[in-house]
N, CA, C and O atoms as a printed pandas DataFrame, in Angstrom:
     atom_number atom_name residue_name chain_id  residue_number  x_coord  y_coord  z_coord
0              1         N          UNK        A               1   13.153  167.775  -14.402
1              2        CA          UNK        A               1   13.523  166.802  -13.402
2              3         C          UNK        A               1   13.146  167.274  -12.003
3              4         O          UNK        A               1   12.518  166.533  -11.247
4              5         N          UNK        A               2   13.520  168.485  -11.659
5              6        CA          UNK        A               2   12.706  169.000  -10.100
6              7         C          UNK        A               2   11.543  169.395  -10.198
7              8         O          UNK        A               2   11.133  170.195   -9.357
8              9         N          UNK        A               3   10.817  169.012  -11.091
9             10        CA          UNK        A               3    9.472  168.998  -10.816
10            11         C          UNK        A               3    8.890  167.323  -10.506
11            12         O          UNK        A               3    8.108  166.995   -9.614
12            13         N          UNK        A               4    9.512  166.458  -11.494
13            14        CA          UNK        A               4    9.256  165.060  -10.985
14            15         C          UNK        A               4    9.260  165.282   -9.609
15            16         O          UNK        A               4    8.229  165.351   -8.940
16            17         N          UNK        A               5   10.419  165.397   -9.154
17            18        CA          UNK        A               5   11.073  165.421   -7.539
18            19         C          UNK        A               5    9.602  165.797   -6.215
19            20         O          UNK        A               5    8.846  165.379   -5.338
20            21         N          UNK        A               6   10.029  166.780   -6.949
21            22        CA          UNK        A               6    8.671  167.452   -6.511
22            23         C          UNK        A               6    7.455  167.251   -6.296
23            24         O          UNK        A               6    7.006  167.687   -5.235
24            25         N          UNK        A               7    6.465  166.469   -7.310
25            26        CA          UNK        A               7    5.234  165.832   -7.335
26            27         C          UNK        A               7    5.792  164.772   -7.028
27            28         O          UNK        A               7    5.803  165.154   -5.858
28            29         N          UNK        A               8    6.343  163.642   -6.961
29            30        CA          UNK        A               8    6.390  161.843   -6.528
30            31         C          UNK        A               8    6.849  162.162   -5.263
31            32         O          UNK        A               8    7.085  161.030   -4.841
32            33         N          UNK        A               9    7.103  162.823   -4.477
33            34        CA          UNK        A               9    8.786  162.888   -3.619
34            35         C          UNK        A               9    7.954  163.470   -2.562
35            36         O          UNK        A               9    7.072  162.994   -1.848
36            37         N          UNK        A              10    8.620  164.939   -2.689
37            38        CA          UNK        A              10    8.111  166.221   -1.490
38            39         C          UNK        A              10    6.762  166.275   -1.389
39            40         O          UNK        A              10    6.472  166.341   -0.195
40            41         N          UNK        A              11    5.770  166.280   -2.100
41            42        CA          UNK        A              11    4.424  166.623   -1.990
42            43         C          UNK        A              11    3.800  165.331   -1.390
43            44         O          UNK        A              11    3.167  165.310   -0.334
44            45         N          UNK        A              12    4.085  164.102   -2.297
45            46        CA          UNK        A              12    3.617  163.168   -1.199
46            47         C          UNK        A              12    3.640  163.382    0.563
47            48         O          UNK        A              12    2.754  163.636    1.380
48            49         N          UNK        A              13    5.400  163.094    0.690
49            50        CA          UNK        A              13    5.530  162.994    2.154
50            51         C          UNK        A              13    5.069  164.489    2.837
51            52         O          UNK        A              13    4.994  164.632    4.058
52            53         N          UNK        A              14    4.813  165.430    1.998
53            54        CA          UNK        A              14    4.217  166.600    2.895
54            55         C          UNK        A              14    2.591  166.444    3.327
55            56         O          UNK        A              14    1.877  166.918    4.210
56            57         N          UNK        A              15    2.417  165.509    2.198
57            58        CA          UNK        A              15    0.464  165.238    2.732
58            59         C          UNK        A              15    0.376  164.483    3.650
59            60         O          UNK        A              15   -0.396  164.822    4.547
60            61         N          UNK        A              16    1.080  163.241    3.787
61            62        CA          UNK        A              16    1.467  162.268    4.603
62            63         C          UNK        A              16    1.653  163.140    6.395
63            64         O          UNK        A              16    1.213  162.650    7.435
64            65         N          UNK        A              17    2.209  164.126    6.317
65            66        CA          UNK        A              17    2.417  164.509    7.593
66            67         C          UNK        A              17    1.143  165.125    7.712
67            68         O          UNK        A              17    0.435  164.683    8.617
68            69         N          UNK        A              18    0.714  165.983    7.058
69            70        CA          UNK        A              18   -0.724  166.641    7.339
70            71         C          UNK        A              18   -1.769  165.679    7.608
71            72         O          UNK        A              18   -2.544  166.184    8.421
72            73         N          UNK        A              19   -2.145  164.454    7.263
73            74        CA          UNK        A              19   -2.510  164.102    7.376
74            75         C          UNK        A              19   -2.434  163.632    8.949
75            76         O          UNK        A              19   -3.193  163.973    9.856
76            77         N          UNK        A              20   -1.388  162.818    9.007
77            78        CA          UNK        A              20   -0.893  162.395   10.584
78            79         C          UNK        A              20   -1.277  163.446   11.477
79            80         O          UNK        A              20   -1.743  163.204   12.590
80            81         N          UNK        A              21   -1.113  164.514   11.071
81            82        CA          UNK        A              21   -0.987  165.586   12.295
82            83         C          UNK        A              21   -2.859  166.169   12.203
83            84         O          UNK        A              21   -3.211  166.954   13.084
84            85         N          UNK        A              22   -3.609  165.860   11.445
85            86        CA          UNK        A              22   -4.937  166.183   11.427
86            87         C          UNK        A              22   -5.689  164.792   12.247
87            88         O          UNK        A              22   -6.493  164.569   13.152
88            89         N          UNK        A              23   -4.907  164.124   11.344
89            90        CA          UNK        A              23   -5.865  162.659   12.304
90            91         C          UNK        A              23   -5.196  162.677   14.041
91            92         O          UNK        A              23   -5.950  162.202   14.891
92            93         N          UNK        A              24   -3.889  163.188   14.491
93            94        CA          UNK        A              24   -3.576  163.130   15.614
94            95         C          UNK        A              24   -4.828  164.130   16.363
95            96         O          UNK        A              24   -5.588  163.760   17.258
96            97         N          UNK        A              25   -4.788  165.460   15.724
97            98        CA          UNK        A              25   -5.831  166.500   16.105
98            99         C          UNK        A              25   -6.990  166.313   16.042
99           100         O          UNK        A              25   -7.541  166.172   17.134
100          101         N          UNK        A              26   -7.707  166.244   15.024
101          102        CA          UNK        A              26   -9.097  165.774   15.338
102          103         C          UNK        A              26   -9.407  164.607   15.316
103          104         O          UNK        A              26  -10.626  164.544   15.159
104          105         N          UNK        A              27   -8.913  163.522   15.397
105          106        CA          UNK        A              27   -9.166  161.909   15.292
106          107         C          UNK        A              27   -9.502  161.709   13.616
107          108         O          UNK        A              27   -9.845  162.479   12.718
108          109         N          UNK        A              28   -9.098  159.685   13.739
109          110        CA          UNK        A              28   -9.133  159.225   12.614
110          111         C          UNK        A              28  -10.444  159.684   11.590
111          112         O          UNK        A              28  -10.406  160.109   10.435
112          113         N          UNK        A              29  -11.695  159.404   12.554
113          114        CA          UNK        A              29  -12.892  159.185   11.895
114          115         C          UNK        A              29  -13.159  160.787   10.559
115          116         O          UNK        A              29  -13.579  160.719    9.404
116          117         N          UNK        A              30  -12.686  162.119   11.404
117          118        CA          UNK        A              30  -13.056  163.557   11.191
118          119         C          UNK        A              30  -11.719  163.612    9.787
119          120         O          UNK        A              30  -11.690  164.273    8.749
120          121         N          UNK        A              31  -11.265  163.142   10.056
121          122        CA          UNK        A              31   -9.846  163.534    9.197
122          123         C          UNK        A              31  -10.654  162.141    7.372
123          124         O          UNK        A              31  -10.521  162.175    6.149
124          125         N          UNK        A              32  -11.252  161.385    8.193
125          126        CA          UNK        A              32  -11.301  160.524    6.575
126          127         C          UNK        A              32  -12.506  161.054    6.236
127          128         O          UNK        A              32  -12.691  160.696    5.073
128          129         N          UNK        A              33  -13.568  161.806    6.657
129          130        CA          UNK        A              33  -14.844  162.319    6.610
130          131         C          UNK        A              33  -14.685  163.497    5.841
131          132         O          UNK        A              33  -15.385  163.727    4.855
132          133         N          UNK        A              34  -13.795  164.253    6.248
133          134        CA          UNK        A              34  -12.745  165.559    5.415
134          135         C          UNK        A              34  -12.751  165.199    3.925
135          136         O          UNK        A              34  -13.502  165.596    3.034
136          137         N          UNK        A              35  -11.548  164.200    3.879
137          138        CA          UNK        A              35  -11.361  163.459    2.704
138          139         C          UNK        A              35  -12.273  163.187    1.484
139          140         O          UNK        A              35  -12.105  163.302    0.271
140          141         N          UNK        A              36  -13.741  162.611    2.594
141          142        CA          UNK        A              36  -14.219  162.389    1.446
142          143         C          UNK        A              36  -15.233  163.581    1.151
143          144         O          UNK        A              36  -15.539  163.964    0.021
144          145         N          UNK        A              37  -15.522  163.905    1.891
145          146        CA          UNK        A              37  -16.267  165.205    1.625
146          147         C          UNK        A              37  -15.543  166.490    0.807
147          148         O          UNK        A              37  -16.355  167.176    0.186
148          149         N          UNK        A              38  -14.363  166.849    0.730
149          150        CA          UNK        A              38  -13.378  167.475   -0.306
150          151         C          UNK        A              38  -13.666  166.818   -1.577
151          152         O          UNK        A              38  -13.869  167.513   -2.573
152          153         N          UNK        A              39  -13.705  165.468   -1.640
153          154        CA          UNK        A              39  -13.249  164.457   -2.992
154          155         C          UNK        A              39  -15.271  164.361   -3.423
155          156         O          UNK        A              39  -15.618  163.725   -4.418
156          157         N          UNK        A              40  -16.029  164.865   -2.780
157          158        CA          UNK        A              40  -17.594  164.382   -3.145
158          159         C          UNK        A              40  -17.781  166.067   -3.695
159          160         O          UNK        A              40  -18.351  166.317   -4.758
160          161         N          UNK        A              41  -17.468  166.658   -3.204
161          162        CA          UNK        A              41  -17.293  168.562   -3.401
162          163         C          UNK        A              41  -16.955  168.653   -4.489
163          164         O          UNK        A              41  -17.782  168.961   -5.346
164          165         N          UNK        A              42  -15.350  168.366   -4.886
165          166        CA          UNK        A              42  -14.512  168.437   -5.794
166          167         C          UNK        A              42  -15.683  168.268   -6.899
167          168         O          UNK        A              42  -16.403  169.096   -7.458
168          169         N          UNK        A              43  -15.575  166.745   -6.993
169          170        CA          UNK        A              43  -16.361  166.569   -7.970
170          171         C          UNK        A              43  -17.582  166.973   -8.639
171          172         O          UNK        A              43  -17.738  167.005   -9.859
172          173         N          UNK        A              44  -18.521  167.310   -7.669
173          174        CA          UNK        A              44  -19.343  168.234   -8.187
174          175         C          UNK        A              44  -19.093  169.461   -8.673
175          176         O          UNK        A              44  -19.602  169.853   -9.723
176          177         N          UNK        A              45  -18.245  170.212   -7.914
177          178        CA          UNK        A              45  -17.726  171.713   -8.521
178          179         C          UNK        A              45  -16.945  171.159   -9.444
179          180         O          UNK        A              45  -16.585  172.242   -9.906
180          181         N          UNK        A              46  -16.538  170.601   -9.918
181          182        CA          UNK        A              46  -15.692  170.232  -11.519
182          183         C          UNK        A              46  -16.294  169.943  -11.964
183          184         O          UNK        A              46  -15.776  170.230  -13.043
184          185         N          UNK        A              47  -17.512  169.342  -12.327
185          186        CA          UNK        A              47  -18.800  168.960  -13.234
186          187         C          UNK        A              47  -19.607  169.671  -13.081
187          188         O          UNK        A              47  -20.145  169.245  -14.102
188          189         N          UNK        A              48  -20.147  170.275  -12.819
189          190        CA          UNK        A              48  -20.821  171.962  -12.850
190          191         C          UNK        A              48  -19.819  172.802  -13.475
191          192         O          UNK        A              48  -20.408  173.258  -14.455
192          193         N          UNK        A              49  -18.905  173.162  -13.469
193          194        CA          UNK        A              49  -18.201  173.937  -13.551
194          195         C          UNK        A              49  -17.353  173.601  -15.156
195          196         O          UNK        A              49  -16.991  174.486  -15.931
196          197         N          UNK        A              50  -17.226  172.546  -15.309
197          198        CA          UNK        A              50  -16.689  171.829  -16.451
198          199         C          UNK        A              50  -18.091  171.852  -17.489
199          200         O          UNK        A              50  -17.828  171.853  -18.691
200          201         N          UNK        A              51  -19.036  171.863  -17.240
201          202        CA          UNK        A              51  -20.138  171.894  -18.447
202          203         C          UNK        A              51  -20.267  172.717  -18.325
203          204         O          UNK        A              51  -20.338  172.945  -19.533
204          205         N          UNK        A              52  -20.484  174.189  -17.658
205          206        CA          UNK        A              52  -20.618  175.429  -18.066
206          207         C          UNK        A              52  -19.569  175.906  -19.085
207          208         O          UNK        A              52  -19.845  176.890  -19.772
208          209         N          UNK        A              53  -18.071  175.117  -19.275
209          210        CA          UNK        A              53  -16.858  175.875  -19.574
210          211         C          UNK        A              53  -17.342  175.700  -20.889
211          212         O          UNK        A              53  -17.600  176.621  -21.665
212          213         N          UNK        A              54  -17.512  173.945  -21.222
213          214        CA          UNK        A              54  -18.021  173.528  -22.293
214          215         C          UNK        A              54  -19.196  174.430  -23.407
215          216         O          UNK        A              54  -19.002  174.727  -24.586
216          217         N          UNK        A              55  -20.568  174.747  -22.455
217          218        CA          UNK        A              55  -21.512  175.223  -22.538
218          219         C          UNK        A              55  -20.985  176.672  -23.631
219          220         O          UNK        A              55  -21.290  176.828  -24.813
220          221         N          UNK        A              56  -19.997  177.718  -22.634
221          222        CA          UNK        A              56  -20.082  178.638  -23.309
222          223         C          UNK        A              56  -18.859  178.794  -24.392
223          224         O          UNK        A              56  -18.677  179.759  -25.135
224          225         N          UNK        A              57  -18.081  177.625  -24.296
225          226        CA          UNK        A              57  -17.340  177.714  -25.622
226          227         C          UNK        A              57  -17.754  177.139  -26.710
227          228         O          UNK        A              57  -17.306  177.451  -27.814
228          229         N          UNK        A              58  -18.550  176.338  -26.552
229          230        CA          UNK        A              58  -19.561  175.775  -27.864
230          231         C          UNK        A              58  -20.478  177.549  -28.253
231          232         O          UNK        A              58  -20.495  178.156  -29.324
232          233         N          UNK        A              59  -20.914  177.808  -27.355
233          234        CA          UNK        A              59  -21.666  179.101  -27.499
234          235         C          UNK        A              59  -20.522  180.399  -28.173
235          236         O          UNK        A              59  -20.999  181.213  -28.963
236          237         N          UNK        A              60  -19.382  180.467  -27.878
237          238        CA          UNK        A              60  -18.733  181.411  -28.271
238          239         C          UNK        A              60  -18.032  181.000  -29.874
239          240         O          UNK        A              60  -17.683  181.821  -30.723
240          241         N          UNK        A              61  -17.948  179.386  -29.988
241          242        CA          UNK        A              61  -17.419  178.522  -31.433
242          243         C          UNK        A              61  -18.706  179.393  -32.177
243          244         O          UNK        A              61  -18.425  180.244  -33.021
244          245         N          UNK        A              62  -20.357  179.075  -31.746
245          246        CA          UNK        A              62  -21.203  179.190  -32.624
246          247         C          UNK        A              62  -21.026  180.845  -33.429
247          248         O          UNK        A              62  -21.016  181.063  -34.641
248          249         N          UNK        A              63  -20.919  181.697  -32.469
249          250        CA          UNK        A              63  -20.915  183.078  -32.729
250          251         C          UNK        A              63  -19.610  182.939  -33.580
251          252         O          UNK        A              63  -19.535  183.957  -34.268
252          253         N          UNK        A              64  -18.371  181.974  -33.867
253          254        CA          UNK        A              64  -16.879  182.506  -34.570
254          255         C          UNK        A              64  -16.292  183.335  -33.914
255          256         O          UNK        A              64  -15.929  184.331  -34.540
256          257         N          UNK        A              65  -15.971  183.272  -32.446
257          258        CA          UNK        A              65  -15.364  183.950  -31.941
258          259         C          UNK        A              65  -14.030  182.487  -30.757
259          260         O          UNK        A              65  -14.359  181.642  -29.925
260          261         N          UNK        A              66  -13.042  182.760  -31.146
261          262        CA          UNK        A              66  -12.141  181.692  -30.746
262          263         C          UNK        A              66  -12.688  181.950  -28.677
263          264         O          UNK        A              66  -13.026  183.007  -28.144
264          265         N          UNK        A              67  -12.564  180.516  -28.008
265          266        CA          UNK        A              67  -12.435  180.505  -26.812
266          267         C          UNK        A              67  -11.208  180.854  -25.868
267          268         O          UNK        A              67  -11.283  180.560  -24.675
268          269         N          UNK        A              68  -10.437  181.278  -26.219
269          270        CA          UNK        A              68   -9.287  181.544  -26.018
270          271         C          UNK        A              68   -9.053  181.493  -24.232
271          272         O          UNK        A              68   -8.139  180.815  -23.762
272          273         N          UNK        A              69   -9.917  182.227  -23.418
273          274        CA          UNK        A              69   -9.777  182.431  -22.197
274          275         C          UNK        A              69  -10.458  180.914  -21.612
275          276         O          UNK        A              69  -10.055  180.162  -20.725
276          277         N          UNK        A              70  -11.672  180.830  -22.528
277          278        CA          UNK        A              70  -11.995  179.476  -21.719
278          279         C          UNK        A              70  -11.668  178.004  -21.706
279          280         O          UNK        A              70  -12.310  177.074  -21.218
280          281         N          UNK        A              71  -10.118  178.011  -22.582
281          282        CA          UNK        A              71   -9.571  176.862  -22.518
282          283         C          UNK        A              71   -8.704  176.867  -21.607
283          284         O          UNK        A              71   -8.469  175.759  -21.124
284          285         N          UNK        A              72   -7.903  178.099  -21.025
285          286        CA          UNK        A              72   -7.407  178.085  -19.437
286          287         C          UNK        A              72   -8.335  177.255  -18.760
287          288         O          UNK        A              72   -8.152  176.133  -18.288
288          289         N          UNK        A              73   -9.874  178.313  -18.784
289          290        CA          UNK        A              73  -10.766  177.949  -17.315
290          291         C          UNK        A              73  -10.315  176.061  -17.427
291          292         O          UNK        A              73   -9.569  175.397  -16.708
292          293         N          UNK        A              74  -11.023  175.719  -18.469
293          294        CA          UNK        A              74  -10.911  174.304  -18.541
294          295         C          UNK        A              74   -9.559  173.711  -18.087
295          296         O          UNK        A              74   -9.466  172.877  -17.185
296          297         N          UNK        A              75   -8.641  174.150  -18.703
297          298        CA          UNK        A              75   -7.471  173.593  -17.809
298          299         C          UNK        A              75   -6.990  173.379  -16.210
299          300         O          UNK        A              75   -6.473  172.474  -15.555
300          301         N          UNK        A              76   -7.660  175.305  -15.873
301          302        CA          UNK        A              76   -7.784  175.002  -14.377
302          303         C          UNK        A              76   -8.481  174.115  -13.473
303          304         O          UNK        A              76   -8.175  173.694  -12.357
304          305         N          UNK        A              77  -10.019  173.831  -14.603
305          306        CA          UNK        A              77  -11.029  173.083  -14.336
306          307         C          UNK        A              77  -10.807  171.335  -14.093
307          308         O          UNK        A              77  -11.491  170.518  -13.476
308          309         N          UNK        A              78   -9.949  171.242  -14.619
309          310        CA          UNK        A              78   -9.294  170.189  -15.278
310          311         C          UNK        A              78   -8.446  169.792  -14.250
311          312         O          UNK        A              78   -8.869  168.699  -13.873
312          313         N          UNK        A              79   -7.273  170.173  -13.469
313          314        CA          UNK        A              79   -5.811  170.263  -12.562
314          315         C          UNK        A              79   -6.854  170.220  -11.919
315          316         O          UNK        A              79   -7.236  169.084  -11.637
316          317         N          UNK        A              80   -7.748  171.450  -11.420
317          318        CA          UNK        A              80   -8.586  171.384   -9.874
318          319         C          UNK        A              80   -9.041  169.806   -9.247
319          320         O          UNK        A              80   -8.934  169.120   -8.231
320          321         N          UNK        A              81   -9.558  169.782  -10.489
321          322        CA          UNK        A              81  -10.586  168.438  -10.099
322          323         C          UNK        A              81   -9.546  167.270   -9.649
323          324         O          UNK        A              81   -9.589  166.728   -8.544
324          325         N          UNK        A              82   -8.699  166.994  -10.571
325          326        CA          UNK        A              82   -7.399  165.861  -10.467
326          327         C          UNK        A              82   -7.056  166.142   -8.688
327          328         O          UNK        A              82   -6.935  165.297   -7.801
328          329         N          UNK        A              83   -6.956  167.794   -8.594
329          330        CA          UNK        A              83   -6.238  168.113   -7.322
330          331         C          UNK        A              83   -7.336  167.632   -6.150
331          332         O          UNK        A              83   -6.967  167.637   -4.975
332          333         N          UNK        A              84   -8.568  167.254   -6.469
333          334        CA          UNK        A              84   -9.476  167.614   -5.261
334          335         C          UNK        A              84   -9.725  166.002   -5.275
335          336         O          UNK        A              84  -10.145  165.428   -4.271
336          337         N          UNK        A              85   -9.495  165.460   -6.239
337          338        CA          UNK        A              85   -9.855  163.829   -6.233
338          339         C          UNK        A              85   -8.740  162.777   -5.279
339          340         O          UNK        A              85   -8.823  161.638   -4.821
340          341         N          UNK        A              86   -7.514  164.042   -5.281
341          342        CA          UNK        A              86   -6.059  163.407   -4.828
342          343         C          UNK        A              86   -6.277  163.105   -3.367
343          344         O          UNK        A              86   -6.797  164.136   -2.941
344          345         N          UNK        A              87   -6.183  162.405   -2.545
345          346        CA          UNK        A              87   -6.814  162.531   -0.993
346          347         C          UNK        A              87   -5.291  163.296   -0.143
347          348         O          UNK        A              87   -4.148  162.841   -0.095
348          349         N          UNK        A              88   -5.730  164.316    0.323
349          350        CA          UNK        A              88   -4.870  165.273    0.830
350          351         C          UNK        A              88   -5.153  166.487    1.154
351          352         O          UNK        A              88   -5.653  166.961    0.134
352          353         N          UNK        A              89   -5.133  167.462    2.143
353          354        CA          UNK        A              89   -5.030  168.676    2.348
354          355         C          UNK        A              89   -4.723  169.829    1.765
355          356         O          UNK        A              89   -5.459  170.811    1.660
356          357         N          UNK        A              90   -3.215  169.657    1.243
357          358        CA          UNK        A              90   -2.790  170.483    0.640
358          359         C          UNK        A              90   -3.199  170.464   -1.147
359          360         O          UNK        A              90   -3.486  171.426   -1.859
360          361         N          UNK        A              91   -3.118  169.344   -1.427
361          362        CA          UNK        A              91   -3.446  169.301   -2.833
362          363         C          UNK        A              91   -5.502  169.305   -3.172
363          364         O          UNK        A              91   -5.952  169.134   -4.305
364          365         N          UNK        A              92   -6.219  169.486   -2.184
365          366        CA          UNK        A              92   -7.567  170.086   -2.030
366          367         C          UNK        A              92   -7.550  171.624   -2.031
367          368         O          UNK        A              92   -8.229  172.299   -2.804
368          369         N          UNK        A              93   -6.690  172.138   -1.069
369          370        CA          UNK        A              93   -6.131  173.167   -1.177
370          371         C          UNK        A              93   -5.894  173.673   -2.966
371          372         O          UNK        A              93   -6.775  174.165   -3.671
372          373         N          UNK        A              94   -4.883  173.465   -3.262
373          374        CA          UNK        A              94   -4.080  173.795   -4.909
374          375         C          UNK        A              94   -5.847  173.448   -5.428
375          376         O          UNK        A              94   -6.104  174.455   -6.087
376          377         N          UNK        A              95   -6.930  172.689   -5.446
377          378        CA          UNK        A              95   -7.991  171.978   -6.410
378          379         C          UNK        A              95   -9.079  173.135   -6.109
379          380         O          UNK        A              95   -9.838  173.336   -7.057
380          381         N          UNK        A              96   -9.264  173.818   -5.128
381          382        CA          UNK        A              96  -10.117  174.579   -4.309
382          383         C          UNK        A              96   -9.989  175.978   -5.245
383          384         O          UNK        A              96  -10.867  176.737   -5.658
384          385         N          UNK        A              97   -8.714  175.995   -5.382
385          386        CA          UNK        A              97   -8.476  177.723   -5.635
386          387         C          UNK        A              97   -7.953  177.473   -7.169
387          388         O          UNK        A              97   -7.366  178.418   -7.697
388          389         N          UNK        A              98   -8.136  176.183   -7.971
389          390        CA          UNK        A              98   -8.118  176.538   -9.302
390          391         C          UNK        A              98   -9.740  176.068   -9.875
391          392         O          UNK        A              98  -10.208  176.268  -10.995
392          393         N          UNK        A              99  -10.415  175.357   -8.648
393          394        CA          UNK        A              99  -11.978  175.645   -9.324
394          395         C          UNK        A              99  -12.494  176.818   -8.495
395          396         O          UNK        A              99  -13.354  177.409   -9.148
396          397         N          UNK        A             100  -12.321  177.295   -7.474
397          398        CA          UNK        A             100  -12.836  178.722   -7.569
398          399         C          UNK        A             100  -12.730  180.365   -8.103
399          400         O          UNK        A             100  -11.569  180.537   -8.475
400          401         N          UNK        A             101  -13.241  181.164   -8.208
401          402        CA          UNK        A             101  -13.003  182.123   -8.747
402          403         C          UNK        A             101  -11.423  183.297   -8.606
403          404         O          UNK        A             101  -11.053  184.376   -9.067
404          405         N          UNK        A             102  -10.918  182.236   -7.681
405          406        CA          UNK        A             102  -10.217  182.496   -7.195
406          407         C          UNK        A             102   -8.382  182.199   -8.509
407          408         O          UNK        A             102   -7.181  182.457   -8.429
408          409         N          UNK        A             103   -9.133  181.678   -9.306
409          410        CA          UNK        A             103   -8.073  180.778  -10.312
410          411         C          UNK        A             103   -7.857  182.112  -11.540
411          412         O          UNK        A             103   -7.305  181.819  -12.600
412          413         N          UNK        A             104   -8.324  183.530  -11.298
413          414        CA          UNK        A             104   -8.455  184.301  -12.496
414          415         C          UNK        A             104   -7.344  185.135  -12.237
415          416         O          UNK        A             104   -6.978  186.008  -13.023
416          417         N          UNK        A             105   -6.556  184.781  -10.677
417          418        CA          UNK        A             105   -5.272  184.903  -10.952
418          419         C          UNK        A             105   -4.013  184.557  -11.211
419          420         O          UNK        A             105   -2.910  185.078  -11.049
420          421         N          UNK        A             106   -4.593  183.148  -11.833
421          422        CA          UNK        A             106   -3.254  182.217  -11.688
422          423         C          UNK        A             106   -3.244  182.054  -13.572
423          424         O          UNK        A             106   -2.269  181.665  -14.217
424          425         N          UNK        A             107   -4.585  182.464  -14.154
425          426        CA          UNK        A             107   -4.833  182.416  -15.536
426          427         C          UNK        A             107   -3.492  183.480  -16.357
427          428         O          UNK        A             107   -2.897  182.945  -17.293
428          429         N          UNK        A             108   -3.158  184.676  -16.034
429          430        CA          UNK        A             108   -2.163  186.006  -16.564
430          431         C          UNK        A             108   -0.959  184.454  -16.649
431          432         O          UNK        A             108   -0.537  183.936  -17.683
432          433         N          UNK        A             109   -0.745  184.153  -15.619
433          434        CA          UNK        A             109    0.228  183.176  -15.630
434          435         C          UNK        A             109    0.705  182.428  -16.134
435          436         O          UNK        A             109    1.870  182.052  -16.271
436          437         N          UNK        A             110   -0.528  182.053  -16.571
437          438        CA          UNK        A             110   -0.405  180.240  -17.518
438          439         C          UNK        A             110   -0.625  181.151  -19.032
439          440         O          UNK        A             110    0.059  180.641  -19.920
440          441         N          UNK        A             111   -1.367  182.288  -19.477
441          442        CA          UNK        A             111   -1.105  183.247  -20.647
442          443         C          UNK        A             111    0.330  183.223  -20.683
443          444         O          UNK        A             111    0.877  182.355  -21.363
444          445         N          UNK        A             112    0.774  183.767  -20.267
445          446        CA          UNK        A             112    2.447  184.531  -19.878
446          447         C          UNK        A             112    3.211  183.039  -20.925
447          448         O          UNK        A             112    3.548  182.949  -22.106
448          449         N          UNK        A             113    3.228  181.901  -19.554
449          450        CA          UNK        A             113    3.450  180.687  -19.584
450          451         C          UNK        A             113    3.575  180.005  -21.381
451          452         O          UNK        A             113    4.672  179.673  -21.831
452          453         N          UNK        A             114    2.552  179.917  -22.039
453          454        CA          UNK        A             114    2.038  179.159  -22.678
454          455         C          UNK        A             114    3.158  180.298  -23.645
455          456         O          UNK        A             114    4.358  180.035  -23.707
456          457         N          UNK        A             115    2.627  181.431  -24.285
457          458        CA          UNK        A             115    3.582  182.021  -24.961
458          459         C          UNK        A             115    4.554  181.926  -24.792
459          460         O          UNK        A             115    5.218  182.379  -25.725
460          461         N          UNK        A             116    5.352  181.367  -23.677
461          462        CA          UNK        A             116    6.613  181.504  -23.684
462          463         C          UNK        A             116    7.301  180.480  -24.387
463          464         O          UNK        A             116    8.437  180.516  -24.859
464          465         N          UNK        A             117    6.336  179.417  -24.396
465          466        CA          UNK        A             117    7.065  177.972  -24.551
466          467         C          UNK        A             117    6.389  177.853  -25.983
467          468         O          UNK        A             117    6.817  176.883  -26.608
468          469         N          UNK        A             118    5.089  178.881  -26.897
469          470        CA          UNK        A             118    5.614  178.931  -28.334
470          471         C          UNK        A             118    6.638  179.524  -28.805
471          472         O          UNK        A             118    7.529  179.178  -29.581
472          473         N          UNK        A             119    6.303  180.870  -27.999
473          474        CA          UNK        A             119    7.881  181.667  -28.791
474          475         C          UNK        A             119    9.605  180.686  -28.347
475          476         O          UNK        A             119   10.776  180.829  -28.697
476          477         N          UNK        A             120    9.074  179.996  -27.685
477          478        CA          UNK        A             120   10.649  179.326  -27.610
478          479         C          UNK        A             120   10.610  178.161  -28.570
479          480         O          UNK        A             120   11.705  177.600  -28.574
480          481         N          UNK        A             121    9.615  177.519  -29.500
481          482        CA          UNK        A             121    8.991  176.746  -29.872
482          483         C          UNK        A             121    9.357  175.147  -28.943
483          484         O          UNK        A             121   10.058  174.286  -29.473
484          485         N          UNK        A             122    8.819  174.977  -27.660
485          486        CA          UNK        A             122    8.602  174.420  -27.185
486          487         C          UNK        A             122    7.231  173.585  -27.094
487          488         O          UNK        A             122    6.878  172.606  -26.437
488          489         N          UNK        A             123    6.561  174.487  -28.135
489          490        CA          UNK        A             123    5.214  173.795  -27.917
490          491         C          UNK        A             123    4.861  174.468  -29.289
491          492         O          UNK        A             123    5.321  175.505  -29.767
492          493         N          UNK        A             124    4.036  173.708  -29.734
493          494        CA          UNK        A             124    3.511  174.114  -31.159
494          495         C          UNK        A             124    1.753  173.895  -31.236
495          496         O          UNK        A             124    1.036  172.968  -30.860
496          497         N          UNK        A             125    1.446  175.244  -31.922
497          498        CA          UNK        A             125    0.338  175.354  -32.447
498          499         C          UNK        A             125   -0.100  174.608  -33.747
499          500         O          UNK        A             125    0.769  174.459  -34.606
500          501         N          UNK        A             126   -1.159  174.198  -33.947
501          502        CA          UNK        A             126   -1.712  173.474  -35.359
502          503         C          UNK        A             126   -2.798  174.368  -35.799
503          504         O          UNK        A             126   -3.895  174.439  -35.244
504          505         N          UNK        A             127   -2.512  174.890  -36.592
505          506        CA          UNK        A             127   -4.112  174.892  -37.311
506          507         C          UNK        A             127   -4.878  174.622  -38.598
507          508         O          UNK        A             127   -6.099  174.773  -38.632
């Protein structure tokens, strides 16, 4: 429930001010030019970046060796892009640093994460 809160609620009205306070600072025109240039970026670095993930886990399936690390990347690959498509500052921000290389520290995390919620069986494996 405080995470709903959180994404519909606080994060909105926190972009909402950044925004105001960027378009007060550098004017309307620079602040929607931002926007779209983050959201034209985004997308390319998530589609580059999303067929390479593809690329070498088909390549690592062929060899029989499970992808294990590169279904994070994809996930990060995945949130980034959503984050960079979102029109906002801060959530370009959060999209920036889970498609850059910069996301190989937030990966231990979501490892950590993910086990936690099998061993609690919160989430279940199939195979």
């Amino acid at each position: 429930m405080k995470w709903i809160l959180l994404v519909f609620i606080v994060l909105p009205a926190m972009e909402i001010g950044v925004l105001l306070f960027s378009g007060k600072t550098f004017g309307i025109g620079i602040t929607v030019l931002l926007i779209l240039l983050t959201g034209i970026l985004g997308a390319y670095l998530a589609k580059k970046q999303g067929l390479e993930t593809i690329r070498l886990a088909r390549h690592q399936l062929a060899l029989g060796e499970p992808p294990g690390d590169l279904l994070l990347d994809g996930l990060c690959i995945l949130f980034g892009a959503a984050f960079l498509l979102t029109p906002g500052f801060l959530t370009d921000a959060a999209g920036f640093y889970l498609l850059l290389p910069t996301r190989k520290t937030i990966k231990p995390l979501l490892k950590k994460s993910f086990l936690k919620w099998i061993n609690r069986r919160t989430i279940t494996i199939i195979k």
